[in-house]
Each structure stands twice: as structure tokens, then as C-alpha cells.
MARBA-512273 format. One line per 2 residues: their letters; for each residue x, y, z of C-alpha. Coordinates in pm, 1 decimal. Each point is the difference from the previous one (the first is absolute). Last residue first. Example, Ala and Ser with C-alpha at 12.3 -4.5 7.8 and 13.67 -1.06 7.14 Angstrom:
BEGIN
sa> 1367.0 -106.0 714.0 | -137.0 -344.0 66.0
END
This chain:
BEGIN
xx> -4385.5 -11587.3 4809.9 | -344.3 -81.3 -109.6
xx> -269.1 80.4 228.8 | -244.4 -266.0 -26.8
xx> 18.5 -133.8 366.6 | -50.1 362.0 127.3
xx> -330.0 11.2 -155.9 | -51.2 -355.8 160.0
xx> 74.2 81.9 384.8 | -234.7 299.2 -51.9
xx> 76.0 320.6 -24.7 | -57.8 361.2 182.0
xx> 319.4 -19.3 91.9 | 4.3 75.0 386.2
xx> -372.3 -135.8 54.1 | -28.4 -273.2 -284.5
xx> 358.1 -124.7 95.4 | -134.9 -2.4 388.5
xx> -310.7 -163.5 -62.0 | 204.8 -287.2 -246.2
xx> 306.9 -70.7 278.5 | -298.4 -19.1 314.3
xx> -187.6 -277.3 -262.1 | 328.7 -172.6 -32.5
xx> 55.3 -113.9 326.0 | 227.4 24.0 280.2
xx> 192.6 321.9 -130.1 | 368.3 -1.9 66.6
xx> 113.6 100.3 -366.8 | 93.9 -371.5 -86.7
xx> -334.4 -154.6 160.0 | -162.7 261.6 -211.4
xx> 193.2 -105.8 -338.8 | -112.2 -340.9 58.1
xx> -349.8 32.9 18.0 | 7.6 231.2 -272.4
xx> 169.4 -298.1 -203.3 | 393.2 12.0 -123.9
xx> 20.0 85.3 -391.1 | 226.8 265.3 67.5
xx> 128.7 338.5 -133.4 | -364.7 165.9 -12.8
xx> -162.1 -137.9 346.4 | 338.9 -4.3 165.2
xx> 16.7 419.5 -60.4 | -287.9 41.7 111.0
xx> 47.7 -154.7 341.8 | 322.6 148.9 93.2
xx> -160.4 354.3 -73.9 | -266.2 -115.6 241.5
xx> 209.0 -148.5 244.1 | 188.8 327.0 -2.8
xx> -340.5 197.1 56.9 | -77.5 -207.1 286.4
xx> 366.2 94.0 168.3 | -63.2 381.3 -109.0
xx> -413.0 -19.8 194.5 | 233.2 -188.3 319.6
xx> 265.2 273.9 -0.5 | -237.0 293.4 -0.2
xx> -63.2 178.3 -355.9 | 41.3 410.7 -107.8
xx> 292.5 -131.8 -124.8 | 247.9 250.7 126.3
xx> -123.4 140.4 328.8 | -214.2 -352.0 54.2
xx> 312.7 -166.8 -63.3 | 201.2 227.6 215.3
xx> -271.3 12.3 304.4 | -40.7 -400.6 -13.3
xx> 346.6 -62.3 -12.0 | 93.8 247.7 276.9
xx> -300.2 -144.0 250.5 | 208.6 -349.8 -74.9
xx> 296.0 120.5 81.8 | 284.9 15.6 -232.0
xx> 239.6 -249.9 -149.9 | -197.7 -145.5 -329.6
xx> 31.9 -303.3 114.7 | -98.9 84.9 404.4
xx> -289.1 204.5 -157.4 | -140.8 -348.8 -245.0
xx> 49.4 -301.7 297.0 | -247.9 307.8 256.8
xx> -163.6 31.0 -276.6 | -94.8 -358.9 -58.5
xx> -148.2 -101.0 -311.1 | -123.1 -387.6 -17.2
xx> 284.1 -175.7 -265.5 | -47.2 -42.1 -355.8
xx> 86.5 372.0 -80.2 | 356.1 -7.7 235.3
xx> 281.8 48.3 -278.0 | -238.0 294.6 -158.6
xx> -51.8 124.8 411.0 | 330.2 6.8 59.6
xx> 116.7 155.2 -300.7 | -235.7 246.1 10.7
xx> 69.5 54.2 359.6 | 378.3 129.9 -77.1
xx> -102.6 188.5 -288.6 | -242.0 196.7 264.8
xx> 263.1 55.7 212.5 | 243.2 96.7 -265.3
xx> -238.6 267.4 -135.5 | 4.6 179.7 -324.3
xx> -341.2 -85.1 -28.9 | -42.4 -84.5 -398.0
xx> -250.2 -293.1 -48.2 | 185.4 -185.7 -245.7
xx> -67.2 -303.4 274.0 | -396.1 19.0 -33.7
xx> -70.0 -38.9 -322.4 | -298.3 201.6 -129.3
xx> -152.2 -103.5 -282.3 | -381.7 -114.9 88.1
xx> -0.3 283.5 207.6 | 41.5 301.4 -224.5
xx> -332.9 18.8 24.6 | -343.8 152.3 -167.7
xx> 58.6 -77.3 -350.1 | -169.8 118.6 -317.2
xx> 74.6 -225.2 -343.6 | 242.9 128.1 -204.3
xx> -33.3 -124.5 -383.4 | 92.5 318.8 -123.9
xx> -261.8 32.7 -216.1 | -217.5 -110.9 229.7
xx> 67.6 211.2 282.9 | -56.6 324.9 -269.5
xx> -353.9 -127.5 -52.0 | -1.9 -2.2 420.8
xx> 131.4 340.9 1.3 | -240.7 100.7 -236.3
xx> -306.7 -131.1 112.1 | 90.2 171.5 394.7
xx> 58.6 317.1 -150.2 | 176.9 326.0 199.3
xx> 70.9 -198.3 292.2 | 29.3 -333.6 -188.9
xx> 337.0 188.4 -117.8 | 165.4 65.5 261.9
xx> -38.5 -400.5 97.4 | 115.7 -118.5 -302.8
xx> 335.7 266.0 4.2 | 25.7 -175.1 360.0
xx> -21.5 -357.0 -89.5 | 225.2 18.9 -300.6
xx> 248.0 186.2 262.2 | -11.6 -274.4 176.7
xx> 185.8 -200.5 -212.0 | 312.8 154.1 227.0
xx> -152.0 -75.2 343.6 | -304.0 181.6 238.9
xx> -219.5 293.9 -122.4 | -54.7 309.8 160.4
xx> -285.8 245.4 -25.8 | -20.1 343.6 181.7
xx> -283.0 269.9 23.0 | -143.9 -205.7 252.1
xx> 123.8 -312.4 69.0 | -12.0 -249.7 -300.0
xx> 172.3 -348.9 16.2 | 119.1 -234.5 -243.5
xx> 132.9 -324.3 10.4 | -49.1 -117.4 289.8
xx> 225.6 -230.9 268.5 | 221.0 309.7 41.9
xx> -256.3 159.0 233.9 | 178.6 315.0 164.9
xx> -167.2 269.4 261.6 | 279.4 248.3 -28.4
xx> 108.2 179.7 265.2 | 264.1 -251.7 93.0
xx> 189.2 93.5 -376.2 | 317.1 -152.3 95.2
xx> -3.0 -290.2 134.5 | -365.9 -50.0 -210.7
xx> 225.1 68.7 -316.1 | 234.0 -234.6 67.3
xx> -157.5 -285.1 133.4 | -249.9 59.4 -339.6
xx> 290.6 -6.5 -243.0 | -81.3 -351.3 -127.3
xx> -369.6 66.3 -13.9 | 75.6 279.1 -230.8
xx> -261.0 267.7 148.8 | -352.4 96.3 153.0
xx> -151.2 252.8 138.0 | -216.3 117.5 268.7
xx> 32.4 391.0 124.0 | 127.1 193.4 314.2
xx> 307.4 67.2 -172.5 | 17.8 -102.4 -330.5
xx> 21.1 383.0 -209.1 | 349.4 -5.3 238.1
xx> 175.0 119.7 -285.5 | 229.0 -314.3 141.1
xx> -337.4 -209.2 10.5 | -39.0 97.7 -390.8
xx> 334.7 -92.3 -145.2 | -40.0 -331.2 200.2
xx> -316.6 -64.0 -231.5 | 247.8 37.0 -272.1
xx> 127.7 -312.5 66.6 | -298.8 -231.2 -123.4
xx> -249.5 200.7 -136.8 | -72.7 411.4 87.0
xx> -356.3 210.0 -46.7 | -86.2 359.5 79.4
xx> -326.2 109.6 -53.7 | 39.3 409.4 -85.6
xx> -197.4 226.1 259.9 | 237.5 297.5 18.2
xx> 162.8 -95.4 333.2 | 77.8 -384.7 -185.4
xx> 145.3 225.8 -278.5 | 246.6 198.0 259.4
xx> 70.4 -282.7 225.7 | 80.5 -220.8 -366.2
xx> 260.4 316.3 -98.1 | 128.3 -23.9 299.7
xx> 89.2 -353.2 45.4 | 123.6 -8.5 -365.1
xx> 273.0 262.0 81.2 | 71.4 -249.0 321.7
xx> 45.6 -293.2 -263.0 | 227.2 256.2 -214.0
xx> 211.6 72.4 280.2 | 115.3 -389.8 57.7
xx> -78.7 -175.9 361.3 | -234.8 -188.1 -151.0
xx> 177.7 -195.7 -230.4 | 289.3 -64.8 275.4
xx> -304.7 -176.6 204.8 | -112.8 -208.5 -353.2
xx> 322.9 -83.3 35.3 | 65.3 -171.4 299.8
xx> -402.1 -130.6 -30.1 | 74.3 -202.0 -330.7
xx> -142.3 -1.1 -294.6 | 66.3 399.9 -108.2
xx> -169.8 38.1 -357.8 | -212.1 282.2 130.3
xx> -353.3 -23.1 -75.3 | -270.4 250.3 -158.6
xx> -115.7 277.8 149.8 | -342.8 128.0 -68.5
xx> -158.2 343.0 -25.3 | -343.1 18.0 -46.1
xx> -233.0 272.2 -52.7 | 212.4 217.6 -167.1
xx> 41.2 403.3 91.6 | 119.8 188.4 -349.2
xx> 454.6 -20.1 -0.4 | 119.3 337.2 85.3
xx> 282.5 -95.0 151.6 | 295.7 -209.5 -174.7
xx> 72.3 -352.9 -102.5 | -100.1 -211.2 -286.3
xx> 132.5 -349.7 -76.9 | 159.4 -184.6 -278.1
xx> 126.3 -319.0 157.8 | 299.0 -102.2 -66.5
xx> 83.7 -391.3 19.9 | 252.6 -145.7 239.4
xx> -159.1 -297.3 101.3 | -85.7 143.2 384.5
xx> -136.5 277.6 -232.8 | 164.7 349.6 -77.3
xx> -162.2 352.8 59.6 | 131.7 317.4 -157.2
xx> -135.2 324.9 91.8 | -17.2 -75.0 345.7
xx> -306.9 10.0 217.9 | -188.0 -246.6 -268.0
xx> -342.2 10.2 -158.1 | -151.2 -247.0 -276.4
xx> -317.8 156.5 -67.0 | -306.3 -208.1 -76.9
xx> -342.8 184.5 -117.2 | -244.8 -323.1 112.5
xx> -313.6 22.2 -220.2 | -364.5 118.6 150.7
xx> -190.8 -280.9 -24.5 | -300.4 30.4 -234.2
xx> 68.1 -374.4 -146.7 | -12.1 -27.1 -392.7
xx> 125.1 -327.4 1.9 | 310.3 93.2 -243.0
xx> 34.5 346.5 229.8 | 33.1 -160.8 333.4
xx> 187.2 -330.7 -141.1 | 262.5 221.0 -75.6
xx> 15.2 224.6 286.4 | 4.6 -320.9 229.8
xx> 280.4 -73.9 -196.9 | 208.6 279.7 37.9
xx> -104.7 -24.0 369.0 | 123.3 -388.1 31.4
xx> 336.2 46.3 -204.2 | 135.9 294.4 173.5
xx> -85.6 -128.7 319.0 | 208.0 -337.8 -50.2
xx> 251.7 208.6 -159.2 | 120.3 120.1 317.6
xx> -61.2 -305.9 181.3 | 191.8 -187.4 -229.8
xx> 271.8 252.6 -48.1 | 13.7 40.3 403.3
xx> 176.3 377.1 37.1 | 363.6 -1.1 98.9
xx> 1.1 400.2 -24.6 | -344.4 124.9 52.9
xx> -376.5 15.0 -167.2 | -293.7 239.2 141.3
xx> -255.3 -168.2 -254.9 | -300.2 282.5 7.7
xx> -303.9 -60.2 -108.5 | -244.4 272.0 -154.8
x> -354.7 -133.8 -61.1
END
């Protein structure tokens, strides 16, 4: 099986060696267990001669035409952690090289596959549009601003649309090398699981928090903090649109536009956050933590921590932080 890593300037080293690591392995255990899998041919390939790492390491990559069809191509990260420059990332010549090159692949039948930033490399190719897919959950507001043809689900952590696969934050590249390769061997990818000790998981949920959300928005900044200094109190949007100075028909359509969330579902999903974060910093009772959060009683606090986090009161409890 002929995969393709289409690897740029500023690369993720995790993520990039992340899928490295899990293929050569999965070859490994492949031929030590005797497994009939066909073994993943890995080709480091880069637009530029010379590629160099967000950590400043070269990467020795292959360029040119000519190159035999693969079957997948995938792109690993960029190291940009913020959404100002993750935006000047993709306005570079090499990103729109890459664009082209993953058109021309995707057109040939290759499965095309992106983690954490990358996946923004394949909405601007516009491979995304008219798709699901997922992403960082802290870029989400960005990418859904600007990707609107996108159907986006940042709560999971993979999702597979057609021909295309994309896989949510940095770790996730673990995920999505995992996932590529229970395709081609379900026994094997699950073998190569527990070697790595990486156990599968759906969501991104259970680690989102909700204020490094990145909107680029000063009316939505402006109704976070209203509604963070507000969580114990009944939620109001007509109180919430004349804090965060706009109407309340604009604070619905630019949360919704950003979030993909209306005020009320964002305001629950603060208490949530809020929530969590008591149960594994302070000793204070369930009971008492809902009360804080503006919940009534405790059984509402557990349904909705099971629902958004898919964990109960006492998982989070034994988080160590």
C-alpha cells in the first residue's frame, strides 16, 4: 500500500512522527505475527526540496513528477497554534502547491486524510466542501467562519466522508494513522493500539475548553464574559445581547455562524466546563458544585456531564491535575 506524507514548512514533529511511528510498527507486528496485510510503503513527500519542522529539523523529502499513483496521501499538521497564524500559514505558495497536488490524487482515487491543522489545508483545496469533517476543537469558530460549506463536528474525533478522512487535535494523528490502518486490518491495528497504549476515542469533547475557543470576535468575547461572570444566575438573552453590545437576533446569528451553538446550548456548555473543572481541583460535593454552576440539583449536573463529556461526575473526580 503506497502512502503518501505530503509534509510542509512548520510541520507538527509530534504529529509528524506520530504517523511514522504507528505504520512502521504496524509493519512490524505484520510480519512478526505472520498477518497477510499488505505492508504500508511510506514516502515522506514535500513541494520543496528542503522541508524544515516547527522545531527546526530537516526533513528529507522527495519531490518531483513521476511519482507511481498511492492510495493515500496524508498531511500531517502545521505547528501554527493560534488562528492569526495558522491564517498567514495558509496563505503561503507551498500550501496552495499542496492544494493541487491533493485535487489531483483525490481526482485519481487516492484517500486523502489530514489531523489537527492540516484539515484546514484540505477545505482551502476545497476537497471539504460539501463534506463532514472534523478539526482542532479550538480552531473550530474559525474554520466553520470560514469554511460554511463544510458540515463540521469538532466534538469527534475522527470522521470519514467519502474519499476523505480528517482527524481532530495534535494526538490525533495517533487516532488517524490507527484508523487507516483498521481499513486494511482490523487485528492489526488493534495489536498495533496496544503497543502503543492508545486506546480508540470517539470525542474531543471531554477536552474541550470553552474560552480558548478561537472566534476572533469582540461580540462574542464580550458575552463570554458575561455569561462566565453570570453561570449561577437563570440565562437571559435579552441580559447576555445588551452585554455583549449587539442585538439579540445578531448574537444568536454570530454564535451560531461561528460556533455552530445558540447562546443558551454555549451558556450550558460553560457551566459544564465550570463544572469539571470543580470536580478535579476541589473537594466540594456534586451537590454543591451544581448549586455553584446554576443547576438546582445534582442529578441535572451528572446527565449533562455524561451527555457533553461522556463522563461521569466520578471519572472526572479522579483526574489528577
Amino acid at each position: 500500500m503506497i502512502i503518501y506524507l505530503l509534509t510542509l514548512d512548520g510541520a507538527f514533529d509530534t504529529g509528524l512522527g506520530a504517523l511514522l511511528d504507528v505504520f512502521a510498527v504496524a509493519n512490524e507486528l505484520a510480519e512478526s505475527a505472520g498477518l497477510a496485510t499488505p505492508r504500508f510503503s511510506v514516502t515522506l513527500l514535500g513541494v520543496r526540496k528542503q522541508v524544515t519542522t516547527a522545531q527546526g529539523l530537516i526533513v528529507p523529502v522527495v519531490t518531483g513528477t513521476g511519482l507511481p499513483r498511492p492510495d493515500m496521501v496524508i498531511v500531517p499538521a502545521l505547528g501554527a497554534k493560534k488562528p492569526e497564524t495558522l491564517l498567514i500559514a495558509l496563505q503561503r505558495r507551498d500550501v496552495a502547491e499542496a492544494g493541487r497536488l491533493l485535487r489531483h490524487w483525490n481526482g485519481q482515487g487516492a484517500l486523502i486524510a489530514a489531523a489537527c491543522t492540516a484539515t484546514f489545508i484540505l477545505a482551502e483545496a476545497r476537497l471539504l466542501n460539501g463534506l463532514s469533517a472534523t478539526t482542532s476543537w479550538w480552531l473550530a469558530a474559525l474554520f466553520r467562519t470560514r469554511y460554511s460549506l463544510v458540515s463540521l463536528d469538532e466534538s469527534r474525533m475522527l470522521v470519514e466522508s467519502g474519499r476523505i478522512v480528517t482527524a481532530g487535535a495534535a494526538l490525533a494523528h495517533v487516532d488517524l494513522a490507527l484508523h487507516l490502518v483498521r481499513r486494511s486490518d482490523p487485528e492489526l491495528a488493534a495489536l498495533t493500539a496496544k503497543y502503543f497504549v492508545a486506546d480508540p476515542r470517539r470525542s474531543q469533547a471531554p477536552y474541550v475548553v470553552p474560552n480558548h475557543l478561537g472566534h476572533c470576535d469582540p461580540v462574542l468575547d464580550r458575552f463570554e464574559r458575561w455569561a462566565r461572570n453570570h453561570l449561577a444566575d437563570g440565562f437571559s438573552l435579552k441580559d447576555a445581547a445588551f452585554a455583549a453590545g449587539a442585538s439579540e437576533r445578531t448574537l444568536a446569528r454570530r454564535l451560531r455562524g461561528a460556533l455552530g451553538k445558540s447562546p443558551l446550548s454555549y451558556f450550558q456548555d460553560l457551566r459544564v466546563e465550570c463544572a469539571a473543572h470543580l470536580l478535579h481541583t476541589t473537594s466540594a460535593s456534586v451537590e454543591q458544585i451544581a448549586q455553584q454552576v446554576g443547576y438546582s440539583n445534582a442529578a441535572t449536573l451528572r446527565l449533562l456531564l455524561r451527555r457533553k463529556l461522556d463522563r461521569s461526575a466520578r471519572q472526572l473526580r479522579s483526574i489528577q491535575v
